[in-house]
C-alpha angles and dihedrals in degrees: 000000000000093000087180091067132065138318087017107054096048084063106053126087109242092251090051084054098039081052095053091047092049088060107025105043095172088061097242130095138169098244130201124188143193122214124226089281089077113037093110078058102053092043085101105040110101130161116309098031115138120245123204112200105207129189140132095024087305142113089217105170140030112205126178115209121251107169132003135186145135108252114145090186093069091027096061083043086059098036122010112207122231115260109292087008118131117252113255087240111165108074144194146172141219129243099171130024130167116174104235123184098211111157119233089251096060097047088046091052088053093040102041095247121145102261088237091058111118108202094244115182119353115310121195110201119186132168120034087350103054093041093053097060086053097049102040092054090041095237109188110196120194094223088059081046091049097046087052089056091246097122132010127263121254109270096020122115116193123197111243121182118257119219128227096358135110098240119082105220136347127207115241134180111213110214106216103230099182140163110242096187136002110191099199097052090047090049096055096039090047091055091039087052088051096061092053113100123193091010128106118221124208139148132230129205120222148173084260083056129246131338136229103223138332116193136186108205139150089302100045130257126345143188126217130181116196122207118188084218141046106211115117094258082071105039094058089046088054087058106036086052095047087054086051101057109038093073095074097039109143086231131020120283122245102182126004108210140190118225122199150160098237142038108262130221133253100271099050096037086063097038089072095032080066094064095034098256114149111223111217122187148186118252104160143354100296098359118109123194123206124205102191118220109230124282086233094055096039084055100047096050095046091089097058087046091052089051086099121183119238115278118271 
């Protein structure tokens, strides 16, 4: 909706406006709302809160919180309620939002619901459950990426050098394009995380962004990066982004890995052997395959993983 235009700007208070505009430069936004029953609910929602849009046995949309207040007056422009129906007054936007076709099962089986639940009214989870759903589909908001100092916050310029020019800085505003949720590469961590036994999976944000997944098993931690494809696009991203990251690993990191949907070639497989990287890949539904990089390499390599950056 263009919030900036009529009827809609006039009702909004200048810091709700201020606050759209902060997220949604452009002055239009998609927009939810909640009405009066569940105020108690939405007490706790704030900016960068995930939203799971549910329907026909489906989890069908993943929405991140921008801005968020209570205003009736916008909220009755956006959706009129029937005659004697509440206002949706509280209202949010949407800074990020991917269409995703998840059945009910699987996100039951992430969230700790009955399979046969069926997401009626508006549920607000917080705590392990909550954090399980994010961290199972491998939602990456950009407010998680922002409070890790891997992307700018709205609003903020920061002055960077120029090179080779006269001029000493420039100021620059960095506009965050990331991918909130990429259903190929959830569904094949989620499935690779269900075959692990005695390790425990989790993710960490950086300022070199979000992980895939972080595990701490029988051989100590490890770090894996999933792709959705093979090709060798992919396959240098994977490793570029596991050296990334594993300087800011919260401990030190015994084995980097590679996880994909398909068997790689030659070519690809040793690419990332050379920097002791292990390939696993999918064989079957539910069967993993590991192609260990050499001792030697891992070895090799360890001391540049171990090179950790400060805390943050």
């Amino acid at each position: 909706m263009p919030f900036t235009e009529s009827p809609y700007a006039e009702r909004l208070t200048e810091d709700q406006l201020r606050s759209l505009k902060t997220f949604h430069p452009d002055g239009r936004s998609r927009f939810w709302g909640a009405t009066p029953g569940h105020d108690g609910k939405m007490a706790g929602v704030s900016t960068g809160d995930v939203v799971f849009f549910t329907g026909k046995n489906h989890l069908r949309a993943i929405g991140e919180i921008g801005a968020i207040f209570r205003n009736s007056s916008f909220a009755d422009v956006l959706w009129p309620p029937k005659e004697g129906g509440e206002s949706w007054h509280t209202v949010y936007s949407l800074r990020q939002f991917e269409r995703a076709e998840i059945p009910y099962a699987t996100l039951s089986a992430l969230l700790g619901y009955k399979p046969t639940f069926q997401y009626p009214g508006q549920l607000v989870l917080f705590g392990e459950r909550a954090r399980a759903g994010i961290d199972g589909l491998l939602i990456t908001t950009r407010t998680a990426l922002e409070d890790a100092g891997a992307v700018t916050p709205p609003g903020v310029v920061r002055e960077l050098p120029l090179e080779r020019q006269h001029t000493r800085s420039v100021t620059v505003e960095r506009t965050a394009q990331q991918v909130l949720f990429n259903r190929d590469e959830a569904a094949l961590v989620a499935e690779f995380c269900g075959t692990l036994t005695g390790t425990t999976t989790t993710r960490f944000a950086s300022p070199a962004g979000l992980c895939d997944i972080f595990l701490d098993g029988p051989e100590g931690s490890e770090l894996i990066e999933a792709k959705s494809r093979v090709g060798r696009r992919y396959v240098r991203e994977a490793l570029a982004q596991l050296l990334d990251y594993a300087r800011y690993a919260p401990r030190a990191v015994g084995r980097l890995g590679a996880l994909f949907p398909h068997p790689l070639e030659l070519r690809e497989r040793s690419f990332l052997h050379h920097y002791g990287v292990d390939v696993v890949h999918r064989v079957s539904p539910g069967v993993f395959e590991r192609v260990p990089a050499p001792d030697q390499a891992r070895e090799r390599m360890r001391i540049m993983w171990e090179s950790r950056e400060p805390s943050h």
